[in-house]
PDBQT receptor file of N, H, CA, C and O in Angstrom, charges set to zero:
ATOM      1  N   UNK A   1     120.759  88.024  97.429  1.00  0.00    +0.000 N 
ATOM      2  CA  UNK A   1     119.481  88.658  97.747  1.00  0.00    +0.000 C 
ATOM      3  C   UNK A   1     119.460  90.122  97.284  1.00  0.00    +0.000 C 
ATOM      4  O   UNK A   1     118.433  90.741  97.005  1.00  0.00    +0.000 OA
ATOM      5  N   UNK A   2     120.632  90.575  97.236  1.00  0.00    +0.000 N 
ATOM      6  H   UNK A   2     121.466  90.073  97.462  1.00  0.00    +0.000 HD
ATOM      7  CA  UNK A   2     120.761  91.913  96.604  1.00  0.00    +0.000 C 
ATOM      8  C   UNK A   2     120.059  92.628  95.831  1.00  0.00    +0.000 C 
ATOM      9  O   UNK A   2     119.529  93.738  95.883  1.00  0.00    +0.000 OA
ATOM     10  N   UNK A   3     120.191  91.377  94.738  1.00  0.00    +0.000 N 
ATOM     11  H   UNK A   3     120.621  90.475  94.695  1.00  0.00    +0.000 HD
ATOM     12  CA  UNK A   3     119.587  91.700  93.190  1.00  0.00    +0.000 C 
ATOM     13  C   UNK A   3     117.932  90.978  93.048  1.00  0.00    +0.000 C 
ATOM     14  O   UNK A   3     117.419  90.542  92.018  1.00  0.00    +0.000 OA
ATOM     15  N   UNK A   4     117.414  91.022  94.252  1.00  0.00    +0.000 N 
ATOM     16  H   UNK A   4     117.831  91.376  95.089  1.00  0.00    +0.000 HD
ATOM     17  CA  UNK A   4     116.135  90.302  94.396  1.00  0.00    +0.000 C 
ATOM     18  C   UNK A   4     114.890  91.999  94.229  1.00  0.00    +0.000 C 
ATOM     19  O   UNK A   4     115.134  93.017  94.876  1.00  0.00    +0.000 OA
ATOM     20  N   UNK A   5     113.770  91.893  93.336  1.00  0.00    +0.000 N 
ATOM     21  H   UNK A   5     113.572  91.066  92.811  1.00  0.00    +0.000 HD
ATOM     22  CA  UNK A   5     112.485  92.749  93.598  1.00  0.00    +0.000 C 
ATOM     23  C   UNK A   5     112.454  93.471  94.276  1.00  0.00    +0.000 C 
ATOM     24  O   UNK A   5     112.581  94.688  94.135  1.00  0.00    +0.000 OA
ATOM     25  N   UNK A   6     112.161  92.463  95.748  1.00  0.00    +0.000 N 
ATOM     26  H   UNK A   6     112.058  91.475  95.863  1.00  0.00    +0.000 HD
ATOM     27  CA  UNK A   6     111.345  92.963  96.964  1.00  0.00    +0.000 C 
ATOM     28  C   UNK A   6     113.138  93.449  97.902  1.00  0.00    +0.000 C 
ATOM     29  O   UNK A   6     112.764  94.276  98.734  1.00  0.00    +0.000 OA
ATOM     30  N   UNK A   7     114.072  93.353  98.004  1.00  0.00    +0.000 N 
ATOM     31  H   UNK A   7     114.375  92.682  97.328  1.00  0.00    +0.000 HD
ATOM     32  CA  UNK A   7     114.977  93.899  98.735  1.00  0.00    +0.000 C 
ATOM     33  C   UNK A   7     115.170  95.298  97.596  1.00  0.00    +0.000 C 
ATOM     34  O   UNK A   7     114.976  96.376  98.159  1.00  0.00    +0.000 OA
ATOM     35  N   UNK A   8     115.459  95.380  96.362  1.00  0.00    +0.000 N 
ATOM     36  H   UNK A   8     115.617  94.505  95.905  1.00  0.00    +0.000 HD
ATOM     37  CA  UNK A   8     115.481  96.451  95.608  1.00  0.00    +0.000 C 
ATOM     38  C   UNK A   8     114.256  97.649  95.463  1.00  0.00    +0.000 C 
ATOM     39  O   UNK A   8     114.438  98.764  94.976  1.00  0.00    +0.000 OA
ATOM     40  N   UNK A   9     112.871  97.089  96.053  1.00  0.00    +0.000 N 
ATOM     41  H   UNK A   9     112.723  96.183  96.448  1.00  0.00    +0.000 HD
ATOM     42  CA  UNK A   9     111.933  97.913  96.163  1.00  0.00    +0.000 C 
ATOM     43  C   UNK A   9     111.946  98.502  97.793  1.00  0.00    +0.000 C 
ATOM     44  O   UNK A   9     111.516  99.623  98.064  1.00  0.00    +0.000 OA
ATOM     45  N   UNK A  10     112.574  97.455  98.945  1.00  0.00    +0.000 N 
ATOM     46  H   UNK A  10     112.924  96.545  98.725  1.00  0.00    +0.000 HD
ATOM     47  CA  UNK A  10     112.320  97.888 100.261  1.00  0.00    +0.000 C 
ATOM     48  C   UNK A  10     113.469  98.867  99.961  1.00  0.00    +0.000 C 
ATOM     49  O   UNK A  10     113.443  99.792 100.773  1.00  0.00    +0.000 OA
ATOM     50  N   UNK A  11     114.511  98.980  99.029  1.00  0.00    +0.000 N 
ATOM     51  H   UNK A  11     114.532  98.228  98.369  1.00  0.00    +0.000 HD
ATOM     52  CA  UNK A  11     115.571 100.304  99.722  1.00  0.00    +0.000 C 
ATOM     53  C   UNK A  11     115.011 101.599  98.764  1.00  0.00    +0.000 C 
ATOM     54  O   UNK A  11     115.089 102.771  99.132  1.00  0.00    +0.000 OA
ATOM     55  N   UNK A  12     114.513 101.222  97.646  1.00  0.00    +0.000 N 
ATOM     56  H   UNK A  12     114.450 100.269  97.347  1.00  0.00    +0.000 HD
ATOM     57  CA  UNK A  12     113.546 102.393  97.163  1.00  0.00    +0.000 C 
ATOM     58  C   UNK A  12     112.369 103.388  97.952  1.00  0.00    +0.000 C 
ATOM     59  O   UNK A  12     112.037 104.572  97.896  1.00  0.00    +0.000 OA
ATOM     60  N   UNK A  13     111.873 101.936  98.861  1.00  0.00    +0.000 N 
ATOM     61  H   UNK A  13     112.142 100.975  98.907  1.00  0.00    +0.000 HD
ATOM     62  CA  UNK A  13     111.061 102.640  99.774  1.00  0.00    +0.000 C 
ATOM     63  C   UNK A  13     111.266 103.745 100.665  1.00  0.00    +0.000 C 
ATOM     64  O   UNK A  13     110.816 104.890 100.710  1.00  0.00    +0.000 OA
ATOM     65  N   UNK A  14     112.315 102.883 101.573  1.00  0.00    +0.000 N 
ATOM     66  H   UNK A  14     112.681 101.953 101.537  1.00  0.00    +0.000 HD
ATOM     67  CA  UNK A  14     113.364 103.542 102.496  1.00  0.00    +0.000 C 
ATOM     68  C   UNK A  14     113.533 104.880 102.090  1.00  0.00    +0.000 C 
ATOM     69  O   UNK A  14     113.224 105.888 102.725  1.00  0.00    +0.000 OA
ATOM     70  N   UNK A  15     114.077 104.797 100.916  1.00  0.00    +0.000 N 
ATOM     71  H   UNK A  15     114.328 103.978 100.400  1.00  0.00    +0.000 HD
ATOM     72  CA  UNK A  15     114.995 106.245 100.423  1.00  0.00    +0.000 C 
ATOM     73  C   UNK A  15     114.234 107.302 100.565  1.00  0.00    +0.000 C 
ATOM     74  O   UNK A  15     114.671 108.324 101.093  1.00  0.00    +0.000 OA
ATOM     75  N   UNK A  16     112.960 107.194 100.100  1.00  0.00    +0.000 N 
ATOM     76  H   UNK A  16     112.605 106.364  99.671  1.00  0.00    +0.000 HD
ATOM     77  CA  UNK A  16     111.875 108.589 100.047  1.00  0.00    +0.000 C 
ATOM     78  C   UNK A  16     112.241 109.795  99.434  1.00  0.00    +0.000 C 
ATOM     79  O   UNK A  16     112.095 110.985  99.715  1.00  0.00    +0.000 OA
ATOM     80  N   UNK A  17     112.873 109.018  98.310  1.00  0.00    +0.000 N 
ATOM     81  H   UNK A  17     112.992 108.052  98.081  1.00  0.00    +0.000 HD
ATOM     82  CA  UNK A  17     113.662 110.559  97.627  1.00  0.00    +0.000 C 
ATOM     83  C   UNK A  17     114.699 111.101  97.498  1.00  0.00    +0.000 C 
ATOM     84  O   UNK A  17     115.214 112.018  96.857  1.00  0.00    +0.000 OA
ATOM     85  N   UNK A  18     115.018 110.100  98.498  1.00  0.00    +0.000 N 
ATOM     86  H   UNK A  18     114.600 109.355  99.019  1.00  0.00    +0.000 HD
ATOM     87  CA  UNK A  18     116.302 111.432  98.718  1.00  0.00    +0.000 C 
ATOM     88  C   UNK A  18     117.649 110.464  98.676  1.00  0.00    +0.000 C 
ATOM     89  O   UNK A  18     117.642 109.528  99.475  1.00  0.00    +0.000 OA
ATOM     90  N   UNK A  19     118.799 110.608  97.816  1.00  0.00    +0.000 N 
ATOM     91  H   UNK A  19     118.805 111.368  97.166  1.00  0.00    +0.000 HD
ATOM     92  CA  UNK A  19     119.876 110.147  97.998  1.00  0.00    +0.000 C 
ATOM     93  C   UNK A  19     121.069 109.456  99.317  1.00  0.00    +0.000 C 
ATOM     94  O   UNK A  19     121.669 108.388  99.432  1.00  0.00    +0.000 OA
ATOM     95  N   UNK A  20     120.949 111.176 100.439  1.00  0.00    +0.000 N 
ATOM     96  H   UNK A  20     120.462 112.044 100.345  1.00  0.00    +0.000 HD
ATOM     97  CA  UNK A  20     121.464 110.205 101.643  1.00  0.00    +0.000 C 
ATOM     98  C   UNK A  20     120.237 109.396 102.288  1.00  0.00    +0.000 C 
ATOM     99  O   UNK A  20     120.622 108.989 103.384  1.00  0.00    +0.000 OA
ATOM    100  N   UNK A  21     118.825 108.976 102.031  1.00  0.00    +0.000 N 
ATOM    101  H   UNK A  21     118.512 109.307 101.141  1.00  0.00    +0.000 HD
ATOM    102  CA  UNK A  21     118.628 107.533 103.191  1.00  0.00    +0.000 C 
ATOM    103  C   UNK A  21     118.861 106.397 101.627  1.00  0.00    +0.000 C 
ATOM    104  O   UNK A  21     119.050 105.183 101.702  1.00  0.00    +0.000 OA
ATOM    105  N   UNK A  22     118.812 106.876 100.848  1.00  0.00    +0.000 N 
ATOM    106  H   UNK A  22     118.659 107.862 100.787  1.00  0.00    +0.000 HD
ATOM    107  CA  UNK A  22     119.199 105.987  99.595  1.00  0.00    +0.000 C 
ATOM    108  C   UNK A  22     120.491 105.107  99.775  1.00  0.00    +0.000 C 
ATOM    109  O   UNK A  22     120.642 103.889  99.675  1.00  0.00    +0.000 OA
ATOM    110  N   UNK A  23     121.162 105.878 100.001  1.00  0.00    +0.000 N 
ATOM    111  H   UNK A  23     121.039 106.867 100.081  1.00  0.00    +0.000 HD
ATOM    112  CA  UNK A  23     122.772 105.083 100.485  1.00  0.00    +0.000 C 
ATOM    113  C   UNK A  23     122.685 104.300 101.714  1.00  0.00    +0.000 C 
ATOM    114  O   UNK A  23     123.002 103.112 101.778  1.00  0.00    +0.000 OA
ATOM    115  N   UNK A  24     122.103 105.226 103.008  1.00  0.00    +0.000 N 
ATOM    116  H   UNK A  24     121.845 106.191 102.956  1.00  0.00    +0.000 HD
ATOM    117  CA  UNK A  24     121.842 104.617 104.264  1.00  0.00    +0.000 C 
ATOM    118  C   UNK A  24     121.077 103.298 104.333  1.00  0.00    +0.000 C 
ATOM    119  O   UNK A  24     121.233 102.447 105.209  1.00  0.00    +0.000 OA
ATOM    120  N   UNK A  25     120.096 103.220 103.142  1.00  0.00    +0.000 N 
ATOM    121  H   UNK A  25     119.969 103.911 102.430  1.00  0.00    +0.000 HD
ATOM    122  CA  UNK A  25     119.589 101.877 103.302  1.00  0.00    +0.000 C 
ATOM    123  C   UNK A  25     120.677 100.462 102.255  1.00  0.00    +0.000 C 
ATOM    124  O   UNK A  25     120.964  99.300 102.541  1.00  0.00    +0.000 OA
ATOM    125  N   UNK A  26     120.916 101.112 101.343  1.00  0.00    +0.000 N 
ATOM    126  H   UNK A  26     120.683 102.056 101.111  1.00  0.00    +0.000 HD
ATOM    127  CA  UNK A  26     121.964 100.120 101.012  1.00  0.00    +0.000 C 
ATOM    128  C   UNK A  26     122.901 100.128 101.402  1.00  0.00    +0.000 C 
ATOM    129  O   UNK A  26     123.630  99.363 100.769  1.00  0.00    +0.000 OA
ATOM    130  N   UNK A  27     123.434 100.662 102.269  1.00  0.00    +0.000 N 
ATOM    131  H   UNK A  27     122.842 101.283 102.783  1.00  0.00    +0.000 HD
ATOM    132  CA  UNK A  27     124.818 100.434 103.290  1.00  0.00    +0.000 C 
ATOM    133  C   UNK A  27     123.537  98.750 104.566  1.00  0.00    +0.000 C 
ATOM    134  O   UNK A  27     123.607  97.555 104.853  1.00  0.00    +0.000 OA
ATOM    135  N   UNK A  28     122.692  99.879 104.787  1.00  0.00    +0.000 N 
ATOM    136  H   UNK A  28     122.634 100.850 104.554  1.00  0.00    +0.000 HD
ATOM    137  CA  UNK A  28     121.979  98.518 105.273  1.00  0.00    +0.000 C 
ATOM    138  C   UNK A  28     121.514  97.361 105.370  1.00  0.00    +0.000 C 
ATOM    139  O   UNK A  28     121.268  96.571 106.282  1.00  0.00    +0.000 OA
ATOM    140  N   UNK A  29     121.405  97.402 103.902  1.00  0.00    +0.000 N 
ATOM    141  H   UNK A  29     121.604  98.044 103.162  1.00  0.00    +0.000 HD
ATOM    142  CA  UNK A  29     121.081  96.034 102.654  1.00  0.00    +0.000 C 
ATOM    143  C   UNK A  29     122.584  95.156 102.818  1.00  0.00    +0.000 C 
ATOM    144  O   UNK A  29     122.549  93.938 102.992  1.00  0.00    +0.000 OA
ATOM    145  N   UNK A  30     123.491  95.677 102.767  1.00  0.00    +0.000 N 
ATOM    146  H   UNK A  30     123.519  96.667 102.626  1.00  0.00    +0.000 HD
ATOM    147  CA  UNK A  30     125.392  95.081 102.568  1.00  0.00    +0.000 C 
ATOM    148  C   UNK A  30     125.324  94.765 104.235  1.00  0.00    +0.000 C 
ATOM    149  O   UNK A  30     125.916  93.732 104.549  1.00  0.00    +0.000 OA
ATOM    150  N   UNK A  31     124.768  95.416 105.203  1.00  0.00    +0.000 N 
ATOM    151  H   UNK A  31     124.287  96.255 104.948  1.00  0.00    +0.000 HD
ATOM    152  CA  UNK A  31     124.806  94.801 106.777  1.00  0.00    +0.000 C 
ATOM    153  C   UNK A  31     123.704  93.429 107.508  1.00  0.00    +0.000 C 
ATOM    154  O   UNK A  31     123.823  92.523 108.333  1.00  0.00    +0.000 OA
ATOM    155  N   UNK A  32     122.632  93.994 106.587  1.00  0.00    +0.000 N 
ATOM    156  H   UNK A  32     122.535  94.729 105.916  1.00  0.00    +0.000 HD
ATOM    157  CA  UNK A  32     121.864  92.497 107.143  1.00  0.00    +0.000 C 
ATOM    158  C   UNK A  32     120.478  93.220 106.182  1.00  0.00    +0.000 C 
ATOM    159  O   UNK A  32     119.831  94.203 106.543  1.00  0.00    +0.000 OA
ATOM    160  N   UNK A  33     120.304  92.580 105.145  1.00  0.00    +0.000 N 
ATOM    161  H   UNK A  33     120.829  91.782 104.851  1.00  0.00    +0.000 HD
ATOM    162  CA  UNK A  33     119.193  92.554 103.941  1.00  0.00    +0.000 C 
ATOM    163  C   UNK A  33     118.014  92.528 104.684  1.00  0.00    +0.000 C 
ATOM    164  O   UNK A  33     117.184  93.384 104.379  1.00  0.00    +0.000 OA
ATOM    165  N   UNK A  34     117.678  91.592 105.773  1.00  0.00    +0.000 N 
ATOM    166  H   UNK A  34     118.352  90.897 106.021  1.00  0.00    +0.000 HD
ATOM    167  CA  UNK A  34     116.561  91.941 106.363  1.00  0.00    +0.000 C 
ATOM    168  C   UNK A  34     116.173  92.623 107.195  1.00  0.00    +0.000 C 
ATOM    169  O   UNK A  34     115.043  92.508 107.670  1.00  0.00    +0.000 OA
ATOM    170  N   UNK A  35     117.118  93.586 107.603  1.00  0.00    +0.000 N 
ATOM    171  H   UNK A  35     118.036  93.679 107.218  1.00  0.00    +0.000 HD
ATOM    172  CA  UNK A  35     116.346  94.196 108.398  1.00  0.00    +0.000 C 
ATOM    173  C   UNK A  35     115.945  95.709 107.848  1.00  0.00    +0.000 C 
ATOM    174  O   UNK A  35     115.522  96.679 108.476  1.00  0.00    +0.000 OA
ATOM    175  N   UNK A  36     116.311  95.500 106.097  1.00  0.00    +0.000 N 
ATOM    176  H   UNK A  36     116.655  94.711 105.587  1.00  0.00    +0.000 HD
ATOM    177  CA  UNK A  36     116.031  96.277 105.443  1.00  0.00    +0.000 C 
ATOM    178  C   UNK A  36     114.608  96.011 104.761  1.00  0.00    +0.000 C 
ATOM    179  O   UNK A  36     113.915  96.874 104.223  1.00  0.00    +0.000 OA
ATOM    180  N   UNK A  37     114.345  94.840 104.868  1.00  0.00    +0.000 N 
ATOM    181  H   UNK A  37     114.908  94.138 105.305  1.00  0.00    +0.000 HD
ATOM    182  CA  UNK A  37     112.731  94.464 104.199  1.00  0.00    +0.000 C 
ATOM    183  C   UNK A  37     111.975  94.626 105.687  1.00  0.00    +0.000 C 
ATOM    184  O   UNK A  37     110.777  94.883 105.568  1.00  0.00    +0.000 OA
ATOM    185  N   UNK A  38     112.472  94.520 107.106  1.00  0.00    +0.000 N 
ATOM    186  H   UNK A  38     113.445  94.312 107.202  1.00  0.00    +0.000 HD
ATOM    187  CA  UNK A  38     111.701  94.610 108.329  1.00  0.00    +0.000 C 
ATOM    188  C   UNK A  38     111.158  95.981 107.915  1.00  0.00    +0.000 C 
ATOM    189  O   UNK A  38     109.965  96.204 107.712  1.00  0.00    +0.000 OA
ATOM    190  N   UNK A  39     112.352  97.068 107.785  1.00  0.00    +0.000 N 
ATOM    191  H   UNK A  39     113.321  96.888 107.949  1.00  0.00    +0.000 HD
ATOM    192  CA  UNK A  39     111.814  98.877 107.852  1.00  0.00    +0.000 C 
ATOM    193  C   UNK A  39     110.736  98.966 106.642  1.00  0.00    +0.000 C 
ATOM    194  O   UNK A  39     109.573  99.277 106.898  1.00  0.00    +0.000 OA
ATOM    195  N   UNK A  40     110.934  98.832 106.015  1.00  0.00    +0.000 N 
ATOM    196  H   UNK A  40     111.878  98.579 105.806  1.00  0.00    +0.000 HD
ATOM    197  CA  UNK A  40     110.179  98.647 104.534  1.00  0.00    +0.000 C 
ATOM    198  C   UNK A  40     108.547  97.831 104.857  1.00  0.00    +0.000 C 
ATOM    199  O   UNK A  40     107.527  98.347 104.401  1.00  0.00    +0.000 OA
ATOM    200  N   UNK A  41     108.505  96.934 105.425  1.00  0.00    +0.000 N 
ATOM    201  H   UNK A  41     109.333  96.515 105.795  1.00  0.00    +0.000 HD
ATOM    202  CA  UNK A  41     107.088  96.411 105.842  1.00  0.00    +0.000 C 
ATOM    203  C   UNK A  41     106.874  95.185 104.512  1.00  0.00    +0.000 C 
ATOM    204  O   UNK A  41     105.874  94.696 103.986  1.00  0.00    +0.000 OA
ATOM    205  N   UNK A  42     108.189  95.025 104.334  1.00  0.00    +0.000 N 
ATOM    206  H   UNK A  42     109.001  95.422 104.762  1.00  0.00    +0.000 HD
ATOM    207  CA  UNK A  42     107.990  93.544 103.557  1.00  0.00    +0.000 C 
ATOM    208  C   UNK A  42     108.531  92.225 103.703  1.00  0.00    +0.000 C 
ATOM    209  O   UNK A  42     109.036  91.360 102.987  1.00  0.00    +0.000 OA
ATOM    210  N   UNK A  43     108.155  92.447 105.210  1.00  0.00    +0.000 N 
ATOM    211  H   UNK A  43     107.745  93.150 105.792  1.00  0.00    +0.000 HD
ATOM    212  CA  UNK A  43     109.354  90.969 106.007  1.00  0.00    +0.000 C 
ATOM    213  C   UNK A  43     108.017  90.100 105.974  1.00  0.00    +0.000 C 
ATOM    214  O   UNK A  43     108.284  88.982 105.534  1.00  0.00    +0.000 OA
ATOM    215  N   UNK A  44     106.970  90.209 106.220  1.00  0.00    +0.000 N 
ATOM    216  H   UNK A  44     106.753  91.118 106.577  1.00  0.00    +0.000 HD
ATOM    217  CA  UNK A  44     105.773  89.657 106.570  1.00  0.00    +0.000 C 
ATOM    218  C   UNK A  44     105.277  88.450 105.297  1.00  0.00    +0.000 C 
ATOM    219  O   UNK A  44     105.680  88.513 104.136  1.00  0.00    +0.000 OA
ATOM    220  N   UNK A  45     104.560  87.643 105.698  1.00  0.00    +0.000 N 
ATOM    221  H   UNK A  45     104.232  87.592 106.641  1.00  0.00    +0.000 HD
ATOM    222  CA  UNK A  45     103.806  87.131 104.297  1.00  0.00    +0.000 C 
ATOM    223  C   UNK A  45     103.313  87.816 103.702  1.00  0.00    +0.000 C 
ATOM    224  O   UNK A  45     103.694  87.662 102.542  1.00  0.00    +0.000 OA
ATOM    225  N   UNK A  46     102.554  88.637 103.793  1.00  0.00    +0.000 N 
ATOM    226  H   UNK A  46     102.244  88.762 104.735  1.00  0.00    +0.000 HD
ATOM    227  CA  UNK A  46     101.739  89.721 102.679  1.00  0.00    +0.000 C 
ATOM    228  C   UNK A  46     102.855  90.511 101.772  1.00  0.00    +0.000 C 
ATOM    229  O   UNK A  46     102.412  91.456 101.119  1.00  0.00    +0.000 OA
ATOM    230  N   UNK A  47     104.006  90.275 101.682  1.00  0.00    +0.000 N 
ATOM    231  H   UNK A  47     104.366  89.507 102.212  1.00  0.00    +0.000 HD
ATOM    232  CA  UNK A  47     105.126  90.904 100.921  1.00  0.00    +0.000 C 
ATOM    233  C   UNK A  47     104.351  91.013  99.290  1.00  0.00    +0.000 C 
ATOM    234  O   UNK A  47     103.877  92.070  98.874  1.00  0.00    +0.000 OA
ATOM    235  N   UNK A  48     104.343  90.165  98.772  1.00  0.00    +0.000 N 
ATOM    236  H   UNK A  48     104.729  89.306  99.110  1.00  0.00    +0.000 HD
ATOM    237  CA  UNK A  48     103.607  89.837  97.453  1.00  0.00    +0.000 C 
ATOM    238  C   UNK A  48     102.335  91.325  97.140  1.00  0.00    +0.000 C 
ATOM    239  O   UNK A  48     102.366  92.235  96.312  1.00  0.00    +0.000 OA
ATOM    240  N   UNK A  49     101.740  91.122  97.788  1.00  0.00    +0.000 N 
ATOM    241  H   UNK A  49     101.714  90.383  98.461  1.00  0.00    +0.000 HD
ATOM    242  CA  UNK A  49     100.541  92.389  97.543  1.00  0.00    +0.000 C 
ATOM    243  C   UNK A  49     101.185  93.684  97.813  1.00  0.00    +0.000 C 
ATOM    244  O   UNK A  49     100.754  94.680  97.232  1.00  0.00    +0.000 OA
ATOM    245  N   UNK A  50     102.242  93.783  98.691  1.00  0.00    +0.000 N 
ATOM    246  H   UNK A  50     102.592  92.974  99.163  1.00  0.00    +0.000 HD
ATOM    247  CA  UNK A  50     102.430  95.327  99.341  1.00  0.00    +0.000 C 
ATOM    248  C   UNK A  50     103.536  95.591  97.924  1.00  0.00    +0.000 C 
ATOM    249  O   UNK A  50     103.448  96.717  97.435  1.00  0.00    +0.000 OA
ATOM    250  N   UNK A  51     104.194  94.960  97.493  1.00  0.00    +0.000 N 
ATOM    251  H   UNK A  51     104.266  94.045  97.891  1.00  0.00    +0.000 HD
ATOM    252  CA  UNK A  51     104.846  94.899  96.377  1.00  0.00    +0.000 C 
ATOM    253  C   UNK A  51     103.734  95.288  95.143  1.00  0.00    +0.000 C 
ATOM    254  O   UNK A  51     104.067  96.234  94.429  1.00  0.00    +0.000 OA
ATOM    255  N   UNK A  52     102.684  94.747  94.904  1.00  0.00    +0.000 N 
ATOM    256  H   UNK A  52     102.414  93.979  95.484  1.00  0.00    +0.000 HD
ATOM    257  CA  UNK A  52     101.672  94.605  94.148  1.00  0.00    +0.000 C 
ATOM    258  C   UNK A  52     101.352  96.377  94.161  1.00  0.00    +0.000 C 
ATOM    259  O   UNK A  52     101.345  97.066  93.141  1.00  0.00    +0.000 OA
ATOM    260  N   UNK A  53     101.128  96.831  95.404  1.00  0.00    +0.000 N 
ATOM    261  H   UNK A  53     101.133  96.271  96.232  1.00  0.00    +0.000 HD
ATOM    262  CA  UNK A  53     100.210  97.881  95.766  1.00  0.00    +0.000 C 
ATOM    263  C   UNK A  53     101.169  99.075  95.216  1.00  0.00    +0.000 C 
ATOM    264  O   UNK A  53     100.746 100.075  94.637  1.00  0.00    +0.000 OA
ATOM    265  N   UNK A  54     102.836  98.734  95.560  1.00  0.00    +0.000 N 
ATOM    266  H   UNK A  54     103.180  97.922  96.031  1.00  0.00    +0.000 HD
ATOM    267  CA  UNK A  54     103.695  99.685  95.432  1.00  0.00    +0.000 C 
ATOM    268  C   UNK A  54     104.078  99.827  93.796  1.00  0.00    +0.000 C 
ATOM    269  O   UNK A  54     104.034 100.959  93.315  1.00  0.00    +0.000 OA
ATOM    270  N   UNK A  55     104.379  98.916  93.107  1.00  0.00    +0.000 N 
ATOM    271  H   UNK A  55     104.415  97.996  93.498  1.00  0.00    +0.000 HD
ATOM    272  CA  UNK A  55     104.686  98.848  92.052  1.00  0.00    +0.000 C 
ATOM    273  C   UNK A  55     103.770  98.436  90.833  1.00  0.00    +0.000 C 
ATOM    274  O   UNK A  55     104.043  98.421  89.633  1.00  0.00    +0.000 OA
ATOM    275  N   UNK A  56     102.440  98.059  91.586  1.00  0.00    +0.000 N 
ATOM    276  H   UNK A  56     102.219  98.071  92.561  1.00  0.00    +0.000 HD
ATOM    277  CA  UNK A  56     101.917  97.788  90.451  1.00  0.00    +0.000 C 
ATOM    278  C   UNK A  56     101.595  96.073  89.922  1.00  0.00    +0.000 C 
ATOM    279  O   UNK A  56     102.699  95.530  89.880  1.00  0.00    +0.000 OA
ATOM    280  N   UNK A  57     100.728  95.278  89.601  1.00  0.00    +0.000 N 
ATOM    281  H   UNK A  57      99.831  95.720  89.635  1.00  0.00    +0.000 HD
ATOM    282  CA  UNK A  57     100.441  94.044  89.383  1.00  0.00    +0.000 C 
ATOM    283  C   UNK A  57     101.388  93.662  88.346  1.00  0.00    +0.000 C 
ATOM    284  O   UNK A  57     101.346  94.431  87.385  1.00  0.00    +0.000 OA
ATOM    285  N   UNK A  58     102.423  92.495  88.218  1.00  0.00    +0.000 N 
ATOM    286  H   UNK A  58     102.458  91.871  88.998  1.00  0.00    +0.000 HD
ATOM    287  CA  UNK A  58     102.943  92.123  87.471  1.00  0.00    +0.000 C 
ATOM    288  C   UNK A  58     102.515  91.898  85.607  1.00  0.00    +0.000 C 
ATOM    289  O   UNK A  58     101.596  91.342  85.005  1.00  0.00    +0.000 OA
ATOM    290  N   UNK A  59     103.482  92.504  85.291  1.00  0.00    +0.000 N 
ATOM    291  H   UNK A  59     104.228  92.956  85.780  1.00  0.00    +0.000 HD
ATOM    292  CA  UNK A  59     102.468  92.011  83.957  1.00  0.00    +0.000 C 
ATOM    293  C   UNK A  59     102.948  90.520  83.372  1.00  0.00    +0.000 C 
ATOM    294  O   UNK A  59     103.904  89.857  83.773  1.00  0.00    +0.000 OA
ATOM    295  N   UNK A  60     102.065  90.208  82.374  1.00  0.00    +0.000 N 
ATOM    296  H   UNK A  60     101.289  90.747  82.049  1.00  0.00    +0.000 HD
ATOM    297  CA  UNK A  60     101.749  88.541  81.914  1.00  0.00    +0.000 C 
ATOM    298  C   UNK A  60     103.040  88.329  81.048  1.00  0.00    +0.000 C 
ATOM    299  O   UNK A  60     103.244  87.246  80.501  1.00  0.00    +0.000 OA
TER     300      UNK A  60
């Protein structure tokens, strides 16, 4: 799950810039992946759009 989008965009989220919550969330990601997409707000079904909204519509 590591190397998945939406877990690689929830610790981007997390981070907000800054290197130490950058680490803090992938130390979190290596402890339990979801409760790194819970903080992030992409545990939900709507994951797909909030992904969409953050990064942008997939291209073709």
């Amino acid at each position: 799950m590591l190397g998945s989008e939406r877990l690689q965009t929830a610790i981007v989220l997390l981070a907000q810039g800054t290197i130490r919550q950058l680490e803090a969330a992938v130390q979190l990601a290596k402890t339990d992946w979801r409760d790194v997409l819970v903080a992030a707000e992409l545990a939900d079904a709507d994951w797909p759009a909030r992904l969409d909204a953050e990064l942008g519509p997939e291209a073709a």
